[in-house]
N, C-alpha and C positions, 0 to 999 in steps of 0.2 A: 704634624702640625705643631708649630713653637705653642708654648704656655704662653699667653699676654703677661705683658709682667708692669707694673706698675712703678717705676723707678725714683717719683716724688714720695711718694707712701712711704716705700722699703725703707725699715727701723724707724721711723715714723714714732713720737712721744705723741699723746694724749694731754690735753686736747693738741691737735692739727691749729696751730697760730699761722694765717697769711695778713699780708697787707693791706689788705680793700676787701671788699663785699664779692667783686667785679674776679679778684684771684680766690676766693672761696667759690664762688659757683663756677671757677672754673678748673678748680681744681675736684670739686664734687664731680659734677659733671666727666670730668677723664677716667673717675673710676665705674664709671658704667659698663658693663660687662656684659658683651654681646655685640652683635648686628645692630646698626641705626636702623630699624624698618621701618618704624613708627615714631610718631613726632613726641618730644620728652614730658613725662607726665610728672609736669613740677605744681608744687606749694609753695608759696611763700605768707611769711606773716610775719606782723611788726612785734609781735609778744608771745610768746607763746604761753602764755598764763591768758591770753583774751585770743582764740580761738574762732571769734565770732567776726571777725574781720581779716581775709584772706583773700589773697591773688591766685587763682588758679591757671595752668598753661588748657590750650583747646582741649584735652581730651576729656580732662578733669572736668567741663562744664556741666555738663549735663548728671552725672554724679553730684555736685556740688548742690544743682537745683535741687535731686531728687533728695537729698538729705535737707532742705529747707534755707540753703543757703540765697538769701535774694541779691541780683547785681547793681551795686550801687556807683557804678561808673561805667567808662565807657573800655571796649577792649583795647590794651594799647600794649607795645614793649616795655621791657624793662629802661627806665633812664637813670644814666649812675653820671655823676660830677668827675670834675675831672679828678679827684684823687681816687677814683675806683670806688667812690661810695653810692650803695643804692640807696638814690632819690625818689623812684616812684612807678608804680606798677600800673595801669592805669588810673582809678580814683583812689588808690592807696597810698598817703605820704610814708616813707621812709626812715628818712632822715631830714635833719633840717637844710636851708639851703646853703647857711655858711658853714666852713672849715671850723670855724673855731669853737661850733655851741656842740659839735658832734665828740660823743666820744668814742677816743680813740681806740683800737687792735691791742692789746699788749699780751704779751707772753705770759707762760706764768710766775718768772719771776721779776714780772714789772718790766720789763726793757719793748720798748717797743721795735717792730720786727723791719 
């Protein structure tokens, strides 16, 4: 049986710079390692210095309640703009809704990707 091999990663600098929101979670998401059996058990959050407001996927709910987490919208998918930026998790804003108050991806030496 081949090794899975990862060909976006491979020699891969630190941090990992993409374009959008939309090619990070989808670039996170392909290095998942194993069988899809079950359905993906994601986090997301606007800060992670504030903790106390988070979008969790189905499995994660019931977890989330039992830790004191209360739901303060309704379930919904993710919606990204069209430049691949994520706009909003059910009740959770993201990002703003124009291109131009968002700021942008940049590498680390400033260039944008």
């Amino acid at each position: 049986m081949p090794t899975p091999s990862l060909p976006v990663l491979a020699g891969a600098r630190l941090p990992v710079v993409v374009g959008s929101d939309l090619e990070a979670l989808a670039l996170a998401s392909s290095t998942v390692i194993g069988a899809a059996t079950a359905p993906p058990r994601m986090v997301a959050m606007v800060n992670t210095l504030d903790v106390n407001h988070i979008a969790v996927s189905a499995p994660l709910v019931e977890p989330a309640l039992s830790a004191g987490y209360s739901p303060v919208g309704h379930a919904g998918k993710a919606e990204f703009g069209p430049g691949g930026e994520l706009r909003r998790i059910g009740g959770i804003e993201f990002s703003p809704t124009t291109d131009e108050t968002r700021p942008r991806h940049r590498r680390p030496d400033g260039t944008e990707p």
